[in-house]
C-alpha positions in Angstrom: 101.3 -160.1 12.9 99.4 -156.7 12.9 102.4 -154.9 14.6 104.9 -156.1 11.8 102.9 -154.8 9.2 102.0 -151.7 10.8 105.9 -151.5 10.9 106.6 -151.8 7.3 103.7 -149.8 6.8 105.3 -147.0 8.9 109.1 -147.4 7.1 107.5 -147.3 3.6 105.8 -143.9 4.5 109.1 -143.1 6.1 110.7 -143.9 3.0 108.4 -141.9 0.8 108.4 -138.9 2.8 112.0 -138.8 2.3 112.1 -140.0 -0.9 109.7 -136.8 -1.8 111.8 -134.3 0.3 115.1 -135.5 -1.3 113.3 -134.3 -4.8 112.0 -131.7 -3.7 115.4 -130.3 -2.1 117.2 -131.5 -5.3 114.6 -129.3 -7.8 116.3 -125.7 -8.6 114.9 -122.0 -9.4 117.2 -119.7 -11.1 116.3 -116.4 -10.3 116.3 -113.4 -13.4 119.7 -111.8 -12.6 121.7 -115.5 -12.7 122.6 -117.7 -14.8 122.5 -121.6 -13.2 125.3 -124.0 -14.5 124.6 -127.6 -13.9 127.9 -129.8 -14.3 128.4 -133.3 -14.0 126.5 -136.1 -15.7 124.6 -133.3 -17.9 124.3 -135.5 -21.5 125.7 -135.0 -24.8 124.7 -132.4 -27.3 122.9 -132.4 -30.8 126.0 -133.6 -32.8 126.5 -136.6 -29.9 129.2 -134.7 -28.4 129.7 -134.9 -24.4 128.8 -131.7 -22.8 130.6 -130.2 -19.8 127.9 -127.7 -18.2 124.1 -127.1 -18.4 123.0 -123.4 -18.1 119.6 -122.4 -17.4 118.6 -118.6 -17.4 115.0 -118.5 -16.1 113.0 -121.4 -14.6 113.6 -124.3 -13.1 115.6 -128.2 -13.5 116.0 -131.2 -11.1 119.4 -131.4 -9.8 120.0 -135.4 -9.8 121.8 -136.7 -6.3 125.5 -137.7 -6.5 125.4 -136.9 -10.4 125.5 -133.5 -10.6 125.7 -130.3 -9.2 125.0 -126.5 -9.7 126.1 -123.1 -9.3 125.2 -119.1 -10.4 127.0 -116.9 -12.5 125.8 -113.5 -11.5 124.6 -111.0 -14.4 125.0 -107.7 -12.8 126.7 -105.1 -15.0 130.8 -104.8 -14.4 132.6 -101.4 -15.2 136.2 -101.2 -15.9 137.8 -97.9 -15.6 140.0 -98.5 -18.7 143.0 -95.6 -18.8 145.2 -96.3 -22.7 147.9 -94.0 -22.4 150.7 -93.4 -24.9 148.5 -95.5 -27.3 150.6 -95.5 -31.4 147.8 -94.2 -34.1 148.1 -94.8 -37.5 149.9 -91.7 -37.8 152.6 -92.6 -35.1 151.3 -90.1 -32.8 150.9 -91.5 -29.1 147.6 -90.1 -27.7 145.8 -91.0 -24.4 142.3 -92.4 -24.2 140.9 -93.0 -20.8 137.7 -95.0 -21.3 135.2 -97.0 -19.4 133.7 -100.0 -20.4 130.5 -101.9 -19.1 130.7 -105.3 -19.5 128.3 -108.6 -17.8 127.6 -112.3 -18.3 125.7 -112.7 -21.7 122.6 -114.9 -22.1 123.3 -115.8 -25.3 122.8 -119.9 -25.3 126.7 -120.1 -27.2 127.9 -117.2 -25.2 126.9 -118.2 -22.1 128.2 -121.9 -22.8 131.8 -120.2 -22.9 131.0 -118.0 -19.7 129.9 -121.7 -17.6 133.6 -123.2 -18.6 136.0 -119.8 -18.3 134.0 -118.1 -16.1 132.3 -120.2 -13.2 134.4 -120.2 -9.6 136.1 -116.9 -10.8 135.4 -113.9 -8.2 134.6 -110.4 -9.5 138.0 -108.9 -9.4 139.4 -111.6 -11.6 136.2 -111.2 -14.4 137.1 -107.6 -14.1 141.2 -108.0 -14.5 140.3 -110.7 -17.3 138.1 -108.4 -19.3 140.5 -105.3 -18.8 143.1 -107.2 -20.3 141.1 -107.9 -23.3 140.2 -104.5 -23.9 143.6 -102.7 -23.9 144.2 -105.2 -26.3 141.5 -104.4 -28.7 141.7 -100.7 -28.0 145.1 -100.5 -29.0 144.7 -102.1 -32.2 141.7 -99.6 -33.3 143.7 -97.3 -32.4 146.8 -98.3 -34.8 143.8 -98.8 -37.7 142.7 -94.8 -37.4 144.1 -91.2 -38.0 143.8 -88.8 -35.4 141.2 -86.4 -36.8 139.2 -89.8 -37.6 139.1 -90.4 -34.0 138.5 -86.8 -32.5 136.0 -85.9 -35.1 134.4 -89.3 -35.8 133.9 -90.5 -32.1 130.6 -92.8 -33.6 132.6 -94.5 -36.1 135.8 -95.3 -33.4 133.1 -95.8 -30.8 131.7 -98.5 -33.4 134.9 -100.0 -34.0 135.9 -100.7 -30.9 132.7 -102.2 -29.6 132.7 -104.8 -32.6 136.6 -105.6 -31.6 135.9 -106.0 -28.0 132.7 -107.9 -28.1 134.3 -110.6 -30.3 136.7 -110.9 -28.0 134.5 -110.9 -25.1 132.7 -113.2 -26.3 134.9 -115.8 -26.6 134.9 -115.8 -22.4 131.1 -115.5 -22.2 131.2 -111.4 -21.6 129.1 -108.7 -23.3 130.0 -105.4 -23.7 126.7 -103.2 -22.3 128.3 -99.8 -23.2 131.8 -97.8 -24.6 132.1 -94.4 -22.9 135.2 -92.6 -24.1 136.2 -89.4 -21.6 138.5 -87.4 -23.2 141.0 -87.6 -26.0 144.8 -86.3 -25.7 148.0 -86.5 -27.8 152.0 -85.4 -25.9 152.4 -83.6 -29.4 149.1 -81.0 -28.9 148.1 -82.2 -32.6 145.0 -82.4 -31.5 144.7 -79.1 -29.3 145.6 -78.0 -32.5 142.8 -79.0 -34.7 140.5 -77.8 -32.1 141.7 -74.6 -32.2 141.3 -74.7 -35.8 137.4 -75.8 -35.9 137.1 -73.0 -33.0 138.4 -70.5 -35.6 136.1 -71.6 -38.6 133.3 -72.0 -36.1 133.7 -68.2 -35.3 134.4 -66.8 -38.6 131.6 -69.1 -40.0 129.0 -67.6 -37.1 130.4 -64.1 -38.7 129.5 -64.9 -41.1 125.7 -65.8 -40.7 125.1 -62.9 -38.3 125.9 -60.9 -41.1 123.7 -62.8 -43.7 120.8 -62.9 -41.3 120.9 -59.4 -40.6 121.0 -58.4 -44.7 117.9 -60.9 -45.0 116.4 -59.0 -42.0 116.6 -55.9 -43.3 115.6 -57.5 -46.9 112.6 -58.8 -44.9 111.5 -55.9 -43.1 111.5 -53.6 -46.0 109.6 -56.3 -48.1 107.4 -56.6 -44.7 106.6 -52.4 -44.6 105.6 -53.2 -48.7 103.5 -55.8 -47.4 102.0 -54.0 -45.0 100.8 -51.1 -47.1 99.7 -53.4 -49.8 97.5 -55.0 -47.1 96.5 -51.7 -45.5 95.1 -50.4 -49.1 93.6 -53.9 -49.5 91.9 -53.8 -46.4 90.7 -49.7 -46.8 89.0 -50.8 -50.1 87.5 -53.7 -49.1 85.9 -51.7 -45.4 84.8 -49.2 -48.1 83.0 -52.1 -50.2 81.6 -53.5 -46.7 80.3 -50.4 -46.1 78.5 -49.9 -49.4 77.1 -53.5 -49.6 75.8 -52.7 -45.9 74.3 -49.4 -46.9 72.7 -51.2 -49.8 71.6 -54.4 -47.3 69.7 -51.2 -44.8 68.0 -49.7 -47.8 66.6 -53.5 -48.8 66.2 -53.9 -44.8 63.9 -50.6 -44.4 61.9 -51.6 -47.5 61.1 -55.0 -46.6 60.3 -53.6 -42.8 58.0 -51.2 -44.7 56.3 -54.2 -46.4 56.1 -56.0 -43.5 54.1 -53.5 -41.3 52.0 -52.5 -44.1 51.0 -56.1 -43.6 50.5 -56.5 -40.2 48.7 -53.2 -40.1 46.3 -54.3 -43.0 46.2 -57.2 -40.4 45.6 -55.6 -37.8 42.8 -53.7 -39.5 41.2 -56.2 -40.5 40.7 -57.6 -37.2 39.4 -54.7 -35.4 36.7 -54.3 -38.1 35.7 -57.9 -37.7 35.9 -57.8 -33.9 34.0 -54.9 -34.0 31.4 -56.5 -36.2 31.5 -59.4 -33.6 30.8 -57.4 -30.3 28.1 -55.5 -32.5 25.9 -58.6 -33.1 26.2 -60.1 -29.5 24.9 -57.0 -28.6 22.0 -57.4 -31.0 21.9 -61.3 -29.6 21.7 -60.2 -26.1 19.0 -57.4 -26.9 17.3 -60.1 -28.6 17.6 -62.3 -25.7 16.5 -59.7 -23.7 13.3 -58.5 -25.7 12.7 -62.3 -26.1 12.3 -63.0 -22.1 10.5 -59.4 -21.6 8.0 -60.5 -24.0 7.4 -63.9 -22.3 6.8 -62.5 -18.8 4.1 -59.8 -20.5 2.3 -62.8 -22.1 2.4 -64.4 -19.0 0.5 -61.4 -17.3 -1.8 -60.6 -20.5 -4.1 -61.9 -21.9 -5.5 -63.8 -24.4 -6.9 -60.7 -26.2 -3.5 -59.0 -26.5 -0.8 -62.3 -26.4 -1.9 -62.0 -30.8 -0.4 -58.7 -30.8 2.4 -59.0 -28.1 3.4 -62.0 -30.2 3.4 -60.0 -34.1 5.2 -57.3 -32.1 7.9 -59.5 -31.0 8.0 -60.7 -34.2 8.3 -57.6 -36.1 11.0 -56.4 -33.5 13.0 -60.1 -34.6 12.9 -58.7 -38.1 13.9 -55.5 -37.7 16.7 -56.4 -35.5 17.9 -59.1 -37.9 17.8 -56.9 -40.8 20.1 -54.0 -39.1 22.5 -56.7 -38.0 22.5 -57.7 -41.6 23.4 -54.5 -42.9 25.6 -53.4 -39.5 27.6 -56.9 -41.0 27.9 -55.8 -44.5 28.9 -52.8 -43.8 31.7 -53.5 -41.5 32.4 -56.1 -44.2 32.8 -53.5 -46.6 34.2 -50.9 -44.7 37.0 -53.0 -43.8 37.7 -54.9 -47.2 38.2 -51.5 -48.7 40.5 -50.7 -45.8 42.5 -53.4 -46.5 42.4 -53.0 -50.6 43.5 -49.2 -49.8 46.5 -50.2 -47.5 47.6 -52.9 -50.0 47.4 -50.6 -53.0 49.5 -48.1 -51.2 51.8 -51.0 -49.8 52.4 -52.1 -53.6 52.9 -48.2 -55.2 55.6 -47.4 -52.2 57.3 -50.5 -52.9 57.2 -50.1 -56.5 58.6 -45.8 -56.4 61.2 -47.5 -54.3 62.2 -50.3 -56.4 61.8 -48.1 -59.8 64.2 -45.6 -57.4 66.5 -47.9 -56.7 66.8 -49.0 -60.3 66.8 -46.0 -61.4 70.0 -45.1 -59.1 71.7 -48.2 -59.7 71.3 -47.6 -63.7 72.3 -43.9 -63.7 75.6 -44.9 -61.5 76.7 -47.5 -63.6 75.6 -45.1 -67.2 78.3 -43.0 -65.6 80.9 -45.4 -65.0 80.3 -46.4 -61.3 81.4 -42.8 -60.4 79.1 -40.8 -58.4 80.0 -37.5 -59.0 79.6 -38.2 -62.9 76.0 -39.4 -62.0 75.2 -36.5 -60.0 76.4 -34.1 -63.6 73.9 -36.4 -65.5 71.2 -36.0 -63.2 71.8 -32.1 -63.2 72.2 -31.6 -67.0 69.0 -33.6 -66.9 66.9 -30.4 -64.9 69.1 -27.9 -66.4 66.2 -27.2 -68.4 63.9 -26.8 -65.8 65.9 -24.6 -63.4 66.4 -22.2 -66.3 62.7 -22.1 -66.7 62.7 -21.6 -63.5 65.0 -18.5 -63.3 63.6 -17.3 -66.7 60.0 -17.3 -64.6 61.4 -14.7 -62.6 61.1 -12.0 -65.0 58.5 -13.9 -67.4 55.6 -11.7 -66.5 57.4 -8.0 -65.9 55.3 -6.0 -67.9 57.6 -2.8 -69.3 55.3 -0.3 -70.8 58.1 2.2 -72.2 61.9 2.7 -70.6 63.7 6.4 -71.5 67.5 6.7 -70.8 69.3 10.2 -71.2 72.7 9.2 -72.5 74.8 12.2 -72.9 77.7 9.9 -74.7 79.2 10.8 -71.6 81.1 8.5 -69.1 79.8 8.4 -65.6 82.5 8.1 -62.9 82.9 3.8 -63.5 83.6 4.9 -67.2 80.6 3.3 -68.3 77.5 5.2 -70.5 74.5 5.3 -68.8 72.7 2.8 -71.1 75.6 0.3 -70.2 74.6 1.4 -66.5 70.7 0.5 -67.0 71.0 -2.9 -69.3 74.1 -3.9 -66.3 71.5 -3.3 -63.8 68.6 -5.0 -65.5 70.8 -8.2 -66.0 71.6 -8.5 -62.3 68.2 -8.9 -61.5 67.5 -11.9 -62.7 68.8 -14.8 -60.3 72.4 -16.2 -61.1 72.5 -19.5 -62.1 75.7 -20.3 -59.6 73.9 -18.4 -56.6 70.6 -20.5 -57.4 72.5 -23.6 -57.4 74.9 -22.6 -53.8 71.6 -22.4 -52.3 69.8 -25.5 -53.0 72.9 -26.8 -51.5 74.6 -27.5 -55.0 77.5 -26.7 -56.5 77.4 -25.8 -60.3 79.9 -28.2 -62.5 82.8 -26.8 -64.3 81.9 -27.7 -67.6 78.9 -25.7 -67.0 81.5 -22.8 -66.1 81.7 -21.5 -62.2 80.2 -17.8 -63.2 77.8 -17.6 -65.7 76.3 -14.7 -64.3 79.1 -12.8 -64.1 80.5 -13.2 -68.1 76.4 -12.5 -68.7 76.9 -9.3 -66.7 80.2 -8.4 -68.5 78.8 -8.6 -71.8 76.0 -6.3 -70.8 78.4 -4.2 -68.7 80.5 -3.9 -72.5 80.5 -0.6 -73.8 79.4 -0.1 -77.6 82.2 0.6 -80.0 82.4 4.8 -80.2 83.2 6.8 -83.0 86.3 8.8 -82.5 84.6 11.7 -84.2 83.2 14.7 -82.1 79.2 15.0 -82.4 77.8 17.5 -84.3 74.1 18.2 -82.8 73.4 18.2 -78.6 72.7 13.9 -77.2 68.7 13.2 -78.0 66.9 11.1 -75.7 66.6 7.8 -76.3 63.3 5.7 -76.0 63.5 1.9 -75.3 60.3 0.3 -75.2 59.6 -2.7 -74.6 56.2 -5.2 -74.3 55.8 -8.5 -72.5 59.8 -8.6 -72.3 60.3 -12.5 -71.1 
């Protein structure tokens, strides 16, 4: 009894096992590049109607025993060498377009319907012959639909054409066209080898043209560029010069402040010493204290009793007198070097104030004369005109002429001048010229001031005095010029 169920046991297992293997041989993957058409006992579709062929592109299904079956259609890319020759356009010119077109099994759930029934058991060669057929078909009538220049110049616009004509097409047998590659475009009449020389014509005069517009618009360019360039070059000169001015003017503020600043730091410095001085002065006076202090204690140790009274008001009165000079050696170090530091601060105040009235003083006077430097330097000279002609009017100020006699014969000496012209000449080139005065304080006198004062003052005294044409009667007297305290 054990042994027969053992059997059936073992059969049932047996029949399981295959059972399982039988689905599992029966359950299909379709790989990416295929397309897996299941035919047989495959159902009906959404409207109820009976459908021939199942197609699955990516994943799996369970291929039922006896009911159905499967195969692939393969989705690698075809090309088809198409070569149209003596094809009619719309202008009844024949013209030859050899073409390829790459065309494969779409995936399109319709499409690929159509490619399961027209498609499946067919080898390569026939797909290939199938499409080709289709496609001279549709080229041909594009073709007829266009003028020549439409296709030779418009290659997107045919290229769009026909892949919309042969797609439909394709379609309809479960292709896809991938891609249109038109070679070359040729007409028996040389229609079109005559447009091309055409557009090769207007392409070179056309480049004539621009050549010769770019080069007037380089030359407008560089000229307008060398106007630039000085306008820059001036821009930049008178702006350096500006830099340079403001810098000058940010040293001058520079030197002052550095001026301040050490006055400061030596009043500082100053300061200290004094105070350190003061210090090292009364530890000195401490440790001399110390020192009388611990003398005094080993004498009243070796004293006395008579003479420890007297040690003691000794000590004392040597305290005092030691306190009171370190009192006044403090003050005056305290004095000495608060008026040290009063002294450097007034003189750090008045240079920065002669400096700062300067400074205003220049800035003021420059812009008076109109920011121009030259018509500051005229006002500043018209303003000590009056001292430098004091000055050369103190050359002669204190000549004391007691009495001057000239012989003039109303003769003329060998210059043709009289001899009293000769003497007041001579006396007027003694005094200093103002133009000679100003050359040598490094000056030069202004024109409106006139460039030789001293020599028109030495012509008019060089002048000779109007004579009478009439012969004298009596012999030349001598003539007497005195003078007192002449200035």
């Amino acid at each position: 009894m054990k042994l027969g169920v053992l059997v059936a046991v073992i059969i049932i297992s047996l029949v399981l096992l295959a059972t399982v293997i039988l689905i599992l041989s029966r359950y299909r993957k379709c790989p990416s590049d295929k397309v897996m058409v299941i035919y047989g006992k495959v159902g009906s579709d959404k409207d109820g109607n009976t459908r021939s062929a199942k197609c699955i592109h990516g994943g799996a299904a369970f291929i039922i025993p006896v009911l159905q079956a499967y195969q692939y259609l393969d989705l690698t890319p075809i090309s088809i060498g198409v070569d149209l020759t003596q094809a009619l356009s719309k202008q009844n010119i024949r013209i030859d377009v050899p073409s390829r077109f790459t065309v494969g099994i779409s995936t399109e759930p319709g499409v690929m319907q159509n490619a399961a029934e027209r498609l499946l058991g067919l080898s390569l060669a026939s797909i290939q012959e199938l499409a080709k057929d289709i496609i001279f078909g549709q080229l041909r009538l594009v073709i007829a639909t266009m003028d020549i220049e439409e296709i030779n110049m418009d290659r997107d616009k045919f290229l769009l054409a026909v892949s919309n004509n042969v797609e439909i097409e394709l379609k309809k047998i479960g292709l896809r066209l991938i891609n249109v590659n038109v070679t070359d475009i040729n007409d028996e009449s040389g229609y079109i080898e005559a447009l091309g020389k055409e557009a090769a014509a207007k392409a070179i005069n056309d480049a004539k043209k621009s050549v010769a517009e770019k080069n007037r618009d380089g030359e407008i360019g560089q000229a307008e560029a060398h106007r630039d360039q000085r306008i820059n070059v001036a821009a930049a000169d008178a702006s350096a010069i500006d830099g340079e001015n403001n810098a000058k003017i940010e040293v001058a503020q520079s030197n002052a402040r550095r001026r301040e600043k050490e006055a400061e730091a030596l009043k500082i410095a100053t300061a200290a010493e004094a105070v350190q001085a003061a210090k090292a002065k009364q530890e000195a006076y401490i440790a001399q204290q110390e020192a009388e202090m611990t003398r005094a204690e080993l004498e009243k140790a070796t004293q006395t009793a008579d003479v420890i009274v007297t040690a003691e008001i000794e000590k004392r009165k040597a305290e005092i007198a030691a306190e009171a000079e370190a009192e006044v050696m403090r003050r005056k170090a305290k004095g000495e070097a608060d008026a040290i530091f009063m002294k450097m601060e007034a003189e750090a105040r008045g240079t920065r104030e002669i400096l700062a009235k300067q400074a205003e003083g220049m800035k003021l006077l420059v812009e008076a004369a109109g920011e121009n430097a030259d018509d500051a330097v005229k006002l500043m000279i018209a303003d000590k005109l009056e001292d430098l002609t004091r000055i050369q009017v103190e050359a002669i100020k204190n000549i004391k002429i007691d009495k001057v006699t000239v012989w003039d014969g109303n003769g003329n000496s060998e210059n043709g001048k009289t001899a009293t012209a000769n003497f007041l000449s001579g006396m007027m080139k003694s005094i200093p010229p103002m133009n000679e005065l100003f050359q040598q304080a490094g000056m030069e006198l202004p024109e409106f001031l006139g460039k030789d004062i001293s020599g028109r003052v030495q012509a008019l005294a060089e002048a000779e005095p109007a004579v009478c044409e009439c012969e004298p009667e009596e012999p030349a007297e001598a003539v007497e010029v005195q003078a007192e305290d002449a200035e």
